[in-house]
N, C-alpha and C positions, 0 to 999 in steps of 0.2 A: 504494500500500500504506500504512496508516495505520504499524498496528506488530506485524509479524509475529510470532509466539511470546511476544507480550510485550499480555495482557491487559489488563495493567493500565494500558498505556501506551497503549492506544486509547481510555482515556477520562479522558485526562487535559485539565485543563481550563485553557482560556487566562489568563494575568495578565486583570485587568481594564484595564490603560492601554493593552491591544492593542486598536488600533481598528479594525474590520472596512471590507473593502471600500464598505462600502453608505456609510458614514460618511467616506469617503475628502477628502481636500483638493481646492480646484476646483469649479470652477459647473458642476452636470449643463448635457447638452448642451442639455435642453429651455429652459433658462430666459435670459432675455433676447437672443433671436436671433429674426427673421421669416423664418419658412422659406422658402429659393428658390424659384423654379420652376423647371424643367429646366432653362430657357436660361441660367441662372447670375440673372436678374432678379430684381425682387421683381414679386412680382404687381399687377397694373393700373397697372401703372407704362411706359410707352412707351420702346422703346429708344430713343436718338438717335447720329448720328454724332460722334466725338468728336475733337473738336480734336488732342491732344497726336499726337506720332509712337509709336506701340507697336516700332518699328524700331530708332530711335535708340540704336546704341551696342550692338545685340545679333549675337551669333555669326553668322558668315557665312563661306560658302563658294561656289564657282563652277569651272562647268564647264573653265574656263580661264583663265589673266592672260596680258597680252602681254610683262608682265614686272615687275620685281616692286616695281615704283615705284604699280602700279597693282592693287593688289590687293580682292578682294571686300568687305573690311571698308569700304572706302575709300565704296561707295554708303552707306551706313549710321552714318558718322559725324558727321551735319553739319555737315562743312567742304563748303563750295561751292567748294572750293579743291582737291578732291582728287576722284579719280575710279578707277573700275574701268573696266579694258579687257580684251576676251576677244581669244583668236586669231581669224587673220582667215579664217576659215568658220563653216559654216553646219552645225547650229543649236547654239547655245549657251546659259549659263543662267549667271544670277545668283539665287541663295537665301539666308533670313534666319531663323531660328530665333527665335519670337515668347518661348521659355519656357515658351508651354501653349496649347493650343486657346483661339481668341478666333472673335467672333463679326466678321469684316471687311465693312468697308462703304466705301472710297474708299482709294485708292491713286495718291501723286502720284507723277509724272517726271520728274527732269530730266537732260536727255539732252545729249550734249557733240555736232561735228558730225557723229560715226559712228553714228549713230541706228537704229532699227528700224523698216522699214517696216511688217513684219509681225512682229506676238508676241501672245503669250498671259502673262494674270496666272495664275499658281495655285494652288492650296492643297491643303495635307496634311496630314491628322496625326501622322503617323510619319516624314517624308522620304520616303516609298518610293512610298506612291500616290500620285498625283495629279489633283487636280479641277481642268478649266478655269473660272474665276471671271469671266473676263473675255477675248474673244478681238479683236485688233484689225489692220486692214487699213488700208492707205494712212496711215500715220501720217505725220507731219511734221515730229517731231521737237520741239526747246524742251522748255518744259515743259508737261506736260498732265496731268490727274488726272481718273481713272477710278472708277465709281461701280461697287461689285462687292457683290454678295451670298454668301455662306458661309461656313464656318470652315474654320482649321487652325492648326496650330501652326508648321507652316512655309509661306513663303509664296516662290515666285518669277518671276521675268520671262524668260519661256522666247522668246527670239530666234529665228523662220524665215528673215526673207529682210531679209538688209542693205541699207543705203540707200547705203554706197561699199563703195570695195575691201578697207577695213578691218573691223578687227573691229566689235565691240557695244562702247558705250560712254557709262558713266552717271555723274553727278557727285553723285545724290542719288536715294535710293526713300524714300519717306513711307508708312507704314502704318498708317493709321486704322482704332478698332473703334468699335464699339459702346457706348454707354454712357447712364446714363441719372441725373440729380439725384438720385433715392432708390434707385437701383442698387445691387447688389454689384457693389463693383470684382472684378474678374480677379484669384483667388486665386496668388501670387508662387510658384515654386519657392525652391528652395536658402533659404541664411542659417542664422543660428547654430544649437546643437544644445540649447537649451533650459537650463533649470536644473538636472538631474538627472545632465547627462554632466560628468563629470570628466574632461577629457581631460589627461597628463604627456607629459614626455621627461623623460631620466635626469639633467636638471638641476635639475628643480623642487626647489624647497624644501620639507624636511619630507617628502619624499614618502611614509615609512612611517607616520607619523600622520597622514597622508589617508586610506590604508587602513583603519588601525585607528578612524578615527573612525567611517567607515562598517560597520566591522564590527562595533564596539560596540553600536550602533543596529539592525544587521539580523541577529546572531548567533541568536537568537532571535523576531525580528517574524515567526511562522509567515504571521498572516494582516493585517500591517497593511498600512498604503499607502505606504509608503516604496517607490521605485524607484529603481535607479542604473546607470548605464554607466561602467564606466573603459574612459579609451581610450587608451593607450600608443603613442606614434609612433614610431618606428624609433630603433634606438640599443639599447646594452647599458644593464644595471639591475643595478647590483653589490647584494647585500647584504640584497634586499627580501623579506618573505612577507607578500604578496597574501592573508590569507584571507578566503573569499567566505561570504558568512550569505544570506538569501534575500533573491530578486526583486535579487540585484547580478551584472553579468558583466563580464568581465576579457579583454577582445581587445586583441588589437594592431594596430596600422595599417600595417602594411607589405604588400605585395601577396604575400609569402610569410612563413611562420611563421619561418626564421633572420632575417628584417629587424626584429624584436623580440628579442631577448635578456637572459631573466632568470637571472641566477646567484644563484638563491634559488631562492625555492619559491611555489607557488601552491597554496593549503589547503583542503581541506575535511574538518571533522574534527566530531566528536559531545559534546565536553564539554556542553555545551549541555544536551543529555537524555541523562546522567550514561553516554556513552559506546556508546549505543544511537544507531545511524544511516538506521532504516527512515524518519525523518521529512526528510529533510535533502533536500529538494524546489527547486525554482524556484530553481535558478541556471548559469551558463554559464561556461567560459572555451576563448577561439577563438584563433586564428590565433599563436602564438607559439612559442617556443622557450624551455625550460626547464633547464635543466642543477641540479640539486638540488644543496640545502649539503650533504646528508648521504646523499647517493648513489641515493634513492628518493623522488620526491613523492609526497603524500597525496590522492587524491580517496574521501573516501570518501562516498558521495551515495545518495541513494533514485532515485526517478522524476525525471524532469524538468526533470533536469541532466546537459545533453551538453556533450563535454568533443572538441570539434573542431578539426581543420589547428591539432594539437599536437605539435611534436617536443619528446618529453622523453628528453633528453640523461643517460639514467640510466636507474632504473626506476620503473615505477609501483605504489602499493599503494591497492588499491580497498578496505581498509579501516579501521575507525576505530582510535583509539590503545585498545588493550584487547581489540580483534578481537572490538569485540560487534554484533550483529544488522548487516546492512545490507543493500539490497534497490533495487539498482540496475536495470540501468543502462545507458551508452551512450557508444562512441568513435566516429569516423569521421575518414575523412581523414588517421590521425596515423600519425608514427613515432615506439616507443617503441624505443631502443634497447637498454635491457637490459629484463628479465621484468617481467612484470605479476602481481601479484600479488592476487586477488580473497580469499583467506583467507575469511571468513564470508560472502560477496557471496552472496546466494541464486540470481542470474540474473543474467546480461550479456549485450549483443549489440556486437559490434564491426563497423563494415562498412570496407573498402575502407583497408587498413592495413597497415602491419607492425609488429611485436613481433619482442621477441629471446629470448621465450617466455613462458609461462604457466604456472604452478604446480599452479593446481589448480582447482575447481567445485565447490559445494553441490550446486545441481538444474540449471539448465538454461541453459549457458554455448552461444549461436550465432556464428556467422564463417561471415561472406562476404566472398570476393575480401583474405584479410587474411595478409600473406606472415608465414610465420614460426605459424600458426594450428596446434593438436595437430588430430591425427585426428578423424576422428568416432568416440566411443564411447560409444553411450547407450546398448547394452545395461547394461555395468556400471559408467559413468562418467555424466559431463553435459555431454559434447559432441556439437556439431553443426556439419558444418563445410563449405561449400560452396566451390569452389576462385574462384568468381566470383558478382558479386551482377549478376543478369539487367541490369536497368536502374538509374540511378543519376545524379543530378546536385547537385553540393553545393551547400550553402545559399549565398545573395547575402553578402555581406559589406563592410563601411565599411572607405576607404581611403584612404592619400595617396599621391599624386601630384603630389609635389614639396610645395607647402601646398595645394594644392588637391583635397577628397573629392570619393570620387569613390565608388561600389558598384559592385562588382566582380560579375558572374553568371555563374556556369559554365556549361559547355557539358554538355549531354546524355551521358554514358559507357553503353557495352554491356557486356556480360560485365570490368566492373573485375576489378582486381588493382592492391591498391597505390594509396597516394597520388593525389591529381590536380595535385598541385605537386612542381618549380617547371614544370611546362611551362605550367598555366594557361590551360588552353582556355576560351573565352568572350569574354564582351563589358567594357567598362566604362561607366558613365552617371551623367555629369555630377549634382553635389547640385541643377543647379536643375531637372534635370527631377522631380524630388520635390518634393512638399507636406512640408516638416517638422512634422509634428505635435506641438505644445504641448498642456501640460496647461491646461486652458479652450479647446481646440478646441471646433468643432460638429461635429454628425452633419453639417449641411447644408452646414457649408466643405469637411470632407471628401468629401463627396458632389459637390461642385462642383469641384474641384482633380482629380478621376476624371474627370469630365466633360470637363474641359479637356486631356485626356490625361497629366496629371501622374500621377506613382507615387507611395507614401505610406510615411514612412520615420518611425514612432509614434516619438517620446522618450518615457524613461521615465517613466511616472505610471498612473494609473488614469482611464479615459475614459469618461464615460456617456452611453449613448446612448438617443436617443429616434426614430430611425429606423434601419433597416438599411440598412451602409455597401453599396453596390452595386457591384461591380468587373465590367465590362461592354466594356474594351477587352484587347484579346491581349495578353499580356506585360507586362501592367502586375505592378511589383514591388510587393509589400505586405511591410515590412521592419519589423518593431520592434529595439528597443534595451533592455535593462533588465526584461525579464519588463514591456511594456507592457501594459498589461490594459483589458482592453472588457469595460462592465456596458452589457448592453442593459435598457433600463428599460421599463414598462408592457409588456411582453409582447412588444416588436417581436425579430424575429431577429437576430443581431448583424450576419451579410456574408452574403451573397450571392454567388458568383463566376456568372458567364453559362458559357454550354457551349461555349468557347473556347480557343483554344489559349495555350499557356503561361506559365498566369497563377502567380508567384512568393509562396506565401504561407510568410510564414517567422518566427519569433521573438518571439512575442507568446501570453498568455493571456485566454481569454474566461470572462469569470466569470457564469451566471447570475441574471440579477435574481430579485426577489421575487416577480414577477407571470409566471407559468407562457409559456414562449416555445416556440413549434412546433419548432423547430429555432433553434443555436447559429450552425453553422455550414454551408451547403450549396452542394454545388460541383456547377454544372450545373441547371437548370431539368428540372422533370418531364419523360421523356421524350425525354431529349436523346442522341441519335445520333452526333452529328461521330465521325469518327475523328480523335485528336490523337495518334497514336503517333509520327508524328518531330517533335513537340514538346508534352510530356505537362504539361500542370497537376501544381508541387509543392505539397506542405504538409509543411511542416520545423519541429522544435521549436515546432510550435504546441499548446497546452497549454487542455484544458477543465478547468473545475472548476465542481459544482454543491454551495454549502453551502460549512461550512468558517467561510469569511469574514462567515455572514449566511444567513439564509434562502435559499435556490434552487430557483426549478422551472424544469423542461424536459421536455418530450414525448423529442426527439431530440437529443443532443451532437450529434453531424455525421453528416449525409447525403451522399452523395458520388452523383451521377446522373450524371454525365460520364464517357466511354471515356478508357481509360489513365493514369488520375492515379496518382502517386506518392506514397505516405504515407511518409515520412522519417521517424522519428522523432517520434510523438506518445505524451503521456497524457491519457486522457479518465477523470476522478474524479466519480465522488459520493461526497463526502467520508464518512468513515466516525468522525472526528473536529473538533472545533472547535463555533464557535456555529452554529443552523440546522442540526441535525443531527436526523434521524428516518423514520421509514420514509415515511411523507409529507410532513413537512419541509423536507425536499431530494428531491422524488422526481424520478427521473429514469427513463422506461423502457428506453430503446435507449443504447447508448454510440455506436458505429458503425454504421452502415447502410450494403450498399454496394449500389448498383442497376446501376451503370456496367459494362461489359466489358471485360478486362483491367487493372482493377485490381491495383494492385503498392503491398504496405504490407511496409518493414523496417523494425522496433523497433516493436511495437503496444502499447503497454500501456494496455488498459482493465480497471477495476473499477467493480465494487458497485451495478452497475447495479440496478434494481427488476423489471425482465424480462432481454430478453438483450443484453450486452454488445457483443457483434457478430453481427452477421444480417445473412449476404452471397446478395445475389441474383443479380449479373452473372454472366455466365459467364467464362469462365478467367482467374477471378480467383489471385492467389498470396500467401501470406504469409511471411516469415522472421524470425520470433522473434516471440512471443507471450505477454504475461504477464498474469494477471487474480487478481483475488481476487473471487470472490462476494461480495455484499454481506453483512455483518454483524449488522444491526440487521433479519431476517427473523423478524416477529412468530411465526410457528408455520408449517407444512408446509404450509396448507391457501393459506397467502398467496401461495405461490407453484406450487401444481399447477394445469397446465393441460393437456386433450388424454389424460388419465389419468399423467400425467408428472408427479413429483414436482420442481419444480426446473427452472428457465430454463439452458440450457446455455448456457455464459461465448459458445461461440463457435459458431454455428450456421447450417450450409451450408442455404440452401433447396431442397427436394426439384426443384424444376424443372429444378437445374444441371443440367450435363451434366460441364464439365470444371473444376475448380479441385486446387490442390494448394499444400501448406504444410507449414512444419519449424520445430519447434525449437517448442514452443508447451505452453503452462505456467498451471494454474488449479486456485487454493488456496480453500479453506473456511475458515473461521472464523465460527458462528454462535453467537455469542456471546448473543444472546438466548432462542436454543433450541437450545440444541447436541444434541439428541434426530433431530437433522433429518440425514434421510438424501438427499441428490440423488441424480439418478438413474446422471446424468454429468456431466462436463465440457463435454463433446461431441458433436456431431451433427450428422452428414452424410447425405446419400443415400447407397446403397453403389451403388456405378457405376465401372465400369474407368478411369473420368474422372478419379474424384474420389480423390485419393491425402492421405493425414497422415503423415506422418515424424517420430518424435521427438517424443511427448507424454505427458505425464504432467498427477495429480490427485495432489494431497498435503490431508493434511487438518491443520491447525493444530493442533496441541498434543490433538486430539481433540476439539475445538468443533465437531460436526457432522463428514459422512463421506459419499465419494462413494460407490455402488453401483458403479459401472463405471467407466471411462476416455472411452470413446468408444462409443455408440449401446449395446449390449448388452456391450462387445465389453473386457474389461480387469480385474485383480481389483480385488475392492472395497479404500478402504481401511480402516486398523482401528487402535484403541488411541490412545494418546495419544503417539508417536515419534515422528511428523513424518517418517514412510517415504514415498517415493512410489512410486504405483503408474503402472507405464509400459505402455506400448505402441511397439513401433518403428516398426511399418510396421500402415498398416493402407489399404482392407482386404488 
């Protein structure tokens, strides 16, 4: 939402020292780098075997020790003085975790006198499958070294038949890859978190003029390139207010929200644009505990700031000091212990929470799964309220353990209620099986570090790319930090996911380049079948924007081809304000597209699409909570009739379904260029016993244009310049 009921404020015009994305700090990815080729090489370049140990000194584990003088680390450390021993049967295993898919070619042994007659080398890239690399009979023992073709990221010496009564037993394994004089070396996991993360505990110095310096700089930057991460480590924070300006987020490092405690407050507030908060975009605060100085925190936010795995120890008020405009919004995960209070908030979606209550609603307040949630009343209220959210799994999150990060990924939940902490179903994984992305990355390091099986954890900055990032193994995490933002450049598409199971996309915005790109973002290749329903592809506060920052073209924000994905909490914008703003300017025709089956989106918010906002084709697909505003800058009625239909509906079921069904779903006008302009709807569906809407409404902005219906023929029109909405409960 640019700036609801407030005309004037959508066209209001940036300082001139705000510097747009396109202009951002950092060498685009195109410029001085020789693109890979698949294998991580450069081209015409011959690989060769490479001297050094890729072993030496890396993670290991084993099927057994004889005891604990003789442990798995022990082949792997280059002492010739120290050795691993398994118990004494058959068959057992020694493995070594390389840190990333390599390409292996010779594997030495040195064997103590409990030797293996019979074993196999193997590799994998996960731990879990495994490929024989090398299979070997009648061995002799000493040491010998095997020539092996393949890849994996983990590699081991799988023992069949002993050479005595004893167990297996090795003094040394040597892991050689691949390598080549004018090569890419094997892009590294883990290591520092870049320049933009600030990370405290409750000792540092100064720590409130840390905040404030950052807040100074980002209070205002709507669209420049500043990014930031604070990251707070476990311990109480007397006295502090955190407020957050844009593209900064504010988590804690403790594997639950009380292992952070602030006795203060975390802010988000509107002085800025003189107490009006419909702009108060791109920012986050996650995983902490709150306890306010004055008995109530402030978020008061627009789009694209979620506010997650928060215990606030008090109450919350959703909005700005003055109770003017705001146009949120989004919780999950949290407990609020005393009320929440939205005052002016036009929309909210809460998922999988408790509250000690709620006050009150504008238009269209949703809850699922959120203890402590009011009834549903949308006949004469703006509630909607589900007692559980169908499916659900919350976003990855950075963490310590002990000093050592680690990201933490939940587990899949069914019909929630409430919290997912402290019980904290899921996995945790190591920082080095991530690529940390710096600012001056490549398309082609990161495209090479996916390859290698690494997952990709963006620091905060702005990244431009010159090829689309490709995510092609299962379960790879893709995690930013700091509202990380990707400019795909000359036309290429920003990511790609494969039609794969549970691939983690989470925390990051893609900004449209200047040169018109097919698609932003798309999950699943044309076509794509798999069923991933007991382990679904998410996308979580992933965040589009076309314009705003710079000029933007895009055909499609995101396509989604893939069964069962999870849309968490997205906004997909064509901006309606900033630089590169115009009906062809920035045009964008589709916001979302959904092709895939059983698609599941809570929290949707698209606008200002140049056709329709969302066009879902899957079948029984679902929605919970829904916000849009039609585009604004609609030259005249004619720009947008199609089919004898006046007007692209915000959200629109294709006539082929058969089954979908959605609540809680909300789509404003404002035609500020021809506000003469009547749409026809909001909405459009087939009408089919399948297809069911719950709780929607068409409001029309201050009387800037005006919808004819609600849904398909089906709702009154609206009228005047009130800002009344017109609803529908149930339909058909």
């Amino acid at each position: 939402m640019g700036v609801a009921l407030a005309a004037a404020a959508a066209l209001i015009a940036l300082p001139a020292t705000q510097s747009p994305v396109a202009a951002a700090a950092g060498t685009p990815l195109s410029q001085g780098r020789t693109a890979a080729s698949p294998s991580g090489q450069s081209a015409g370049v011959a690989a060769a075997c490479g001297t050094g140990n890729a072993a030496l000194g890396r993670p290991a584990s084993a099927s057994s020790t004889e005891n604990a003088g003789t442990p798995a680390s022990a082949a792997f450390d280059g002492d010739p003085g120290t050795r691993w021993s398994s118990a004494f049967s058959d068959p057992q295993w020694v493995q070594v975790d390389l840190g990333s898919v390599q390409n292996l070619c010779k594997v030495d042994l040195t064997w103590e006198t409990a030797y293996a007659k019979e074993f196999q080398i193997q590799a994998s890239a996960n731990g879990q499958s495994w490929t024989t690399v090398k299979s070997v009979t009648g061995a002799t023992g000493g040491t010998a070294s095997y020539d092996v073709s393949g890849s994996g990221r983990y590699l081991r010496v799988y023992g069949t038949v002993r050479s005595t009564g004893y167990g297996y037993s090795l003094w040394e394994v040597a892991v050689h890859t691949e390598s080549s004089g004018g090569g890419t070396p094997p892009v590294q996991g883990g290591g520092d978190l870049g320049p933009n993360v600030i990370v405290v505990d409750p000792s540092t110095p100064n720590l409130q003029q840390k905040f404030d310096q950052v807040f100074a700089q980002q209070e205002s930057n709507q669209f420049g390139s500043g990014r930031y991460q604070f990251l707070l480590k476990p311990g109480t924070y007397n006295g502090i207010n955190a407020q957050i300006g844009f593209y900064t987020s504010i988590s804690g490092l403790g594997l639950n929200p009380d292992d952070t405690q602030i006795n203060g407050d975390v802010t988000v507030d509107a002085g800025w644009f003189n107490g009006n908060a419909t702009q108060n975009f791109w920012r986050s605060a996650e995983n902490l505990a709150i306890r306010p100085s004055h008995g109530d925190d402030r978020w008061a936010v627009a789009q694209a700031a979620p506010f997650r795995r928060i215990h606030v120890q008090g109450g919350l008020n959703l909005a700005p000091n003055g109770y003017g405009w705001a146009s949120g919004g989004y919780i999950a995960d949290s407990k609020i212990d005393g009320t929440v209070g939205p005052y002016s908030q036009q929309q909210w979606y809460t998922r999988d929470s408790s509250v000690g209550g709620w006050t009150n609603g504008v238009w269209n307040m949703t809850f699922t799964g959120v203890q402590g949630a009011p009834a549903t009343d949308f006949a004469t209220g703006s509630y909607t309220t589900l007692d559980t959210t169908p499916v659900s799994r919350e976003k990855p999150f950075l963490y310590l353990d002990g000093s050592t990060y680690k990201v933490f990924v939940p587990a899949k939940r069914t019909n929630a209620r409430g919290v997912s902490w402290p019980a904290n179903a899921g996995t945790s994984l190591p920082l080095d099986q991530f690529y940390v992305v710096k600012p001056g990355a490549t398309a082609a390091t990161i495209n090479q570090a996916l390859s290698q099986g690494l997952n990709l954890l963006f620091t905060p900055g702005v990244y431009h790319l010159d090829r689309t990032i490709d995510v092609t193994r299962a379960n790879t995490v893709v995690l930013g930090l700091g509202l990380a933002t990707l400019v795909p450049d000359n036309g290429v598409d920003a990511m790609h996911v494969a039609d794969i199971d549970g691939v983690r996309l989470a925390g990051f915005l893609i900004d449209a380049g200047t040169v018109n790109s097919d698609t932003l973002l798309r999950v699943g290749q044309p076509g794509s079948s798999a069923d991933h329903s007991a382990n679904p592809t998410t996308v979580q506060d992933v965040f589009v924007r076309i314009g705003g920052a710079g000029p933007g073209l895009v055909t499609n924000s995101v396509v989604v081809n893939s069964n069962n994905v999870v849309i968490d909490h997205t906004w997909l914008w064509r901006a309606d304000h900033g630089s590169g703003v115009g009906w062809n300017t920035n045009r964008a025709d589709y916001g979302l597209w959904v092709n895939g089956n059983d698609v599941l989106a809570t929290g949707l918010f698209v606008e200002h699409y140049n056709k329709y906002d969302v066009y879902w084709n899957g079948e029984r697909g679902r929605t919970i909570f829904f916000q849009n505003e039609k585009a604004y800058d609609v030259p005249n009625a004619a720009a947008i009739t199609h089919d004898g239909i006046v007007g692209y509906a915000a959200y629109k079921v294709a006539d082929t379904v058969n089954t979908h069904e959605a609540w809680g779903l909300g789509s404003y006008c404002n035609f500020t260029a021809d506000p003469t302009i009547v749409q026809a709807h909001g909405f459009q569906v087939p009408v089919k016993s399948g297809v069911k809407l719950h709780d929607i409404l068409v409001i029309s902005l201050g009387g800037q244009g005006q919808y004819a219906h609600v849904v398909n023929n089906t709702g009154a029109p609206t009228s005047g310049t009130s800002t009344v909405p017109s609803k529908v409960v149930q339909f058909p």
